[in-house]
C-alpha positions as CSV (number, residue, x, y, z in Angstrom):
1,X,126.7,-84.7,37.9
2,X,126.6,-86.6,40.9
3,X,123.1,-89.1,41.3
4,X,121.2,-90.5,44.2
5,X,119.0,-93.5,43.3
6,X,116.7,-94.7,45.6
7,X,113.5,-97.3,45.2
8,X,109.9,-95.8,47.1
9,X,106.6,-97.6,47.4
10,X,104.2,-96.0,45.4
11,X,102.5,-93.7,47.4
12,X,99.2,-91.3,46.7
13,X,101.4,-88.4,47.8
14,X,104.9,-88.2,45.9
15,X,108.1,-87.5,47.9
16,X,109.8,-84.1,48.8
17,X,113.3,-83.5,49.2
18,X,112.4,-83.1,52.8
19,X,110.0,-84.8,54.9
20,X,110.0,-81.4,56.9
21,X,108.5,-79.5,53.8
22,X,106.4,-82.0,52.7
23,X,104.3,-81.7,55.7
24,X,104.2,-77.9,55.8
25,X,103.0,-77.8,52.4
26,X,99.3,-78.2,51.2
27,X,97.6,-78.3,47.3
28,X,97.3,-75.1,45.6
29,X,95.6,-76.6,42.4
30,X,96.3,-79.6,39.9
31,X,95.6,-79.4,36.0
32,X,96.1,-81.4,32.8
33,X,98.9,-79.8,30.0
34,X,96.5,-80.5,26.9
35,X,97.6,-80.9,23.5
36,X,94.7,-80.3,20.5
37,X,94.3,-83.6,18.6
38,X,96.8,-85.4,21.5
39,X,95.3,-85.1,24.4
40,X,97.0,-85.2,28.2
41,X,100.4,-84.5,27.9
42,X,101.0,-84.3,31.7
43,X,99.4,-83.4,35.2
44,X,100.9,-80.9,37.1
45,X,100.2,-79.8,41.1
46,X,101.1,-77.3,42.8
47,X,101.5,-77.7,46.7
48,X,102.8,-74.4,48.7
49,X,102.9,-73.1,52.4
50,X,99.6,-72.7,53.8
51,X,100.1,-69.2,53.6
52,X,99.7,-68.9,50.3
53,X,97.3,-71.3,49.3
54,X,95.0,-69.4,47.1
55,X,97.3,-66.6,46.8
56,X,97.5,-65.0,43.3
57,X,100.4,-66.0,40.8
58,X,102.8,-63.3,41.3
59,X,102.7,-64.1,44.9
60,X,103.5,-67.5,44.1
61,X,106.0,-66.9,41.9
62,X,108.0,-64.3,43.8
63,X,107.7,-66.0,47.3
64,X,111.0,-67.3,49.0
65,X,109.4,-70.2,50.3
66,X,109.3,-73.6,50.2
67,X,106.5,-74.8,47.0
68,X,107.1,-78.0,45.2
69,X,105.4,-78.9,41.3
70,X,104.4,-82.4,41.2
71,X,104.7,-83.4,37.3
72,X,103.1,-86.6,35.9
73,X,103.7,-87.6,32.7
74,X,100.4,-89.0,31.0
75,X,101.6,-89.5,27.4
76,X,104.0,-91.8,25.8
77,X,104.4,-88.7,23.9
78,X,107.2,-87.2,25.8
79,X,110.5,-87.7,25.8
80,X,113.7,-85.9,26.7
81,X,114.0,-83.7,23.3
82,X,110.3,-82.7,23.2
83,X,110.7,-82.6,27.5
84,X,113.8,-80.0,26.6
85,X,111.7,-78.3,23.8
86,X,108.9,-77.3,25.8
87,X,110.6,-76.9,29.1
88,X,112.9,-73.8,26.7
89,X,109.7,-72.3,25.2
90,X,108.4,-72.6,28.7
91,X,111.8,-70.4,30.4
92,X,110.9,-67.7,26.9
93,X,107.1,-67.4,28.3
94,X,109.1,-66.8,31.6
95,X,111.4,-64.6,30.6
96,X,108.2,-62.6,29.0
97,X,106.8,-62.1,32.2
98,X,109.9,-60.5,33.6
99,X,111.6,-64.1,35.3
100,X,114.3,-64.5,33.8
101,X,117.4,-66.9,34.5
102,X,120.9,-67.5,33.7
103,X,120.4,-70.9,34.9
104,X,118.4,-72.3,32.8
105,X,121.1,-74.1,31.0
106,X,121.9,-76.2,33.6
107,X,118.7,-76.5,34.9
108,X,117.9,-78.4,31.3
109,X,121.1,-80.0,31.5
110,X,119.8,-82.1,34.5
111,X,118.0,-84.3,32.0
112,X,120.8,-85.3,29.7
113,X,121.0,-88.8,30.7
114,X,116.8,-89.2,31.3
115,X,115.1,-91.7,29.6
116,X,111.3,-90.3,29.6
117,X,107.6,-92.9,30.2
118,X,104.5,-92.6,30.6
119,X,103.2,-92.6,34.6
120,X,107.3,-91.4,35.6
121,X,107.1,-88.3,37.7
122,X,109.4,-84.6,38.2
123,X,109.5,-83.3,41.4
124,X,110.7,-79.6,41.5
125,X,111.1,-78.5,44.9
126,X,112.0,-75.0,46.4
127,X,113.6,-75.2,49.5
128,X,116.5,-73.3,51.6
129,X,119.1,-74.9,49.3
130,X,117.8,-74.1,46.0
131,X,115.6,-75.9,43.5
132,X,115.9,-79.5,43.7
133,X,114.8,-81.5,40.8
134,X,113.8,-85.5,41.2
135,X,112.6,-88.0,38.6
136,X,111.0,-91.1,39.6
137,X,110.9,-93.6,37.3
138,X,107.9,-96.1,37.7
139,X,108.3,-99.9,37.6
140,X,105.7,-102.1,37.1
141,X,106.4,-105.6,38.3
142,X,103.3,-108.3,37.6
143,X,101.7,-109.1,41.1
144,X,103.7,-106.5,43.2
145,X,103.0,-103.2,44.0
146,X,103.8,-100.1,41.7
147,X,107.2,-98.8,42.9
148,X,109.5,-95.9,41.4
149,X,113.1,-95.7,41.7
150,X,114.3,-92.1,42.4
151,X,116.8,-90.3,41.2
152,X,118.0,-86.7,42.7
153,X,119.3,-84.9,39.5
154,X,120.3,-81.7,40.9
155,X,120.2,-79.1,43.5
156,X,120.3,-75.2,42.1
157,X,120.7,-72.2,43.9
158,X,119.0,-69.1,43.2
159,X,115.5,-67.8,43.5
160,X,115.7,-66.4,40.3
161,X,115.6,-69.9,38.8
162,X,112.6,-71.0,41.3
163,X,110.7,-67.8,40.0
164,X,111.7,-68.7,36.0
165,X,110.4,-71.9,36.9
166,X,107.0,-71.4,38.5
167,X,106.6,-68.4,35.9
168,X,106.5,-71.2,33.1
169,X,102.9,-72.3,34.3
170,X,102.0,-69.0,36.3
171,X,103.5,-66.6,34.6
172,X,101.8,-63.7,32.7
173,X,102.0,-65.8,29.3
174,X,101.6,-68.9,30.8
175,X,102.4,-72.4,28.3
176,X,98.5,-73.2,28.8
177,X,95.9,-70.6,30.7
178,X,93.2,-73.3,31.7
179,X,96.2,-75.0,33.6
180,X,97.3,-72.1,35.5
181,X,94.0,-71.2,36.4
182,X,93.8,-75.0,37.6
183,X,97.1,-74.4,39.7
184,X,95.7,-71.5,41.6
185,X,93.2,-73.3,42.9
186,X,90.2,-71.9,39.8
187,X,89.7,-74.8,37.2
């Protein structure tokens, strides 16, 4: 699996595979994964076409257009096996809701060689080549600004996979109600 590594200044507004659909895209809705006793797992936003802001989550989830999730992990909690774990049952509660994807395998797979933190980010972006999946890893340095080295994991074809995907937060049997709710725009 080929990897692009590349350092970005810490920004309010994470990068997109393309500059082009980062500035055609707009927030939907941002919400915390919570955990009972735990807390925050993660943050997750959801920016889409300005279309379909607002629009309802099969909408979403079927559309053939470009939508990114912006995930921020907020627990030292995670890390790649509970990562994989989740991200599994998440592609069952997909499946559920009648998405589906013989991809899933390698979309998991993209993480083999991830080391997880606290404040690191996942972009998954939808775009004319498939789903492209980026993790930025943050580094702090004392007394200089917050950057992130970024590493491209992998491109994959298919809007079956994009719909799997987006189905595991907006799907019929979402992995947390309150956060889809959040996505679409309702906290």
């Amino acid at each position: 699996m080929k990897r692009l590594v590349l350092l970005a200044a810490l920004t309010l507004t994470p990068l997109v595979a393309s500059a082009d659909i980062a500035d055609a895209l707009v927030a939907n809705g941002s919400g915390l994964r919570t955990k009972p006793l735990l807390g925050a797992m993660y943050e997750l936003e959801l920016r889409v076409p300005p279309a379909l802001k607002g629009a309802d989550a099969k909408t979403i989830i079927d559309a053939d257009q470009p939508m990114t999730y912006i995930l921020t992990i907020k627990s030292g909690l995670i890390n790649r096996k509970r990562y994989i774990s989740a991200t599994t049952g998440g592609f069952k509660k997909a499946a559920q809701s009648g998405y589906a994807t013989e991809q899933q395998a390698a979309f998991l797979a993209q993480f083999d060689d991830t080391v997880f933190h606290k404040g690191d980010v996942i972009l998954m972006n939808y775009g004319p080549d498939g789903l492209t999946s980026t993790y930025k890893t943050l580094i702090r340095t004392k007394g200089e600004p917050d950057t992130f080295e970024e590493t491209i994991l992998a491109t994959l074809p298919g809007l079956d996979l994009k719909q799997a995907v987006f189905a595991i937060w907006l799907g019929e049997a979402p992995v947390q109600t309150s956060l889809k709710k959040a996505l679409l725009g309702n906290p």
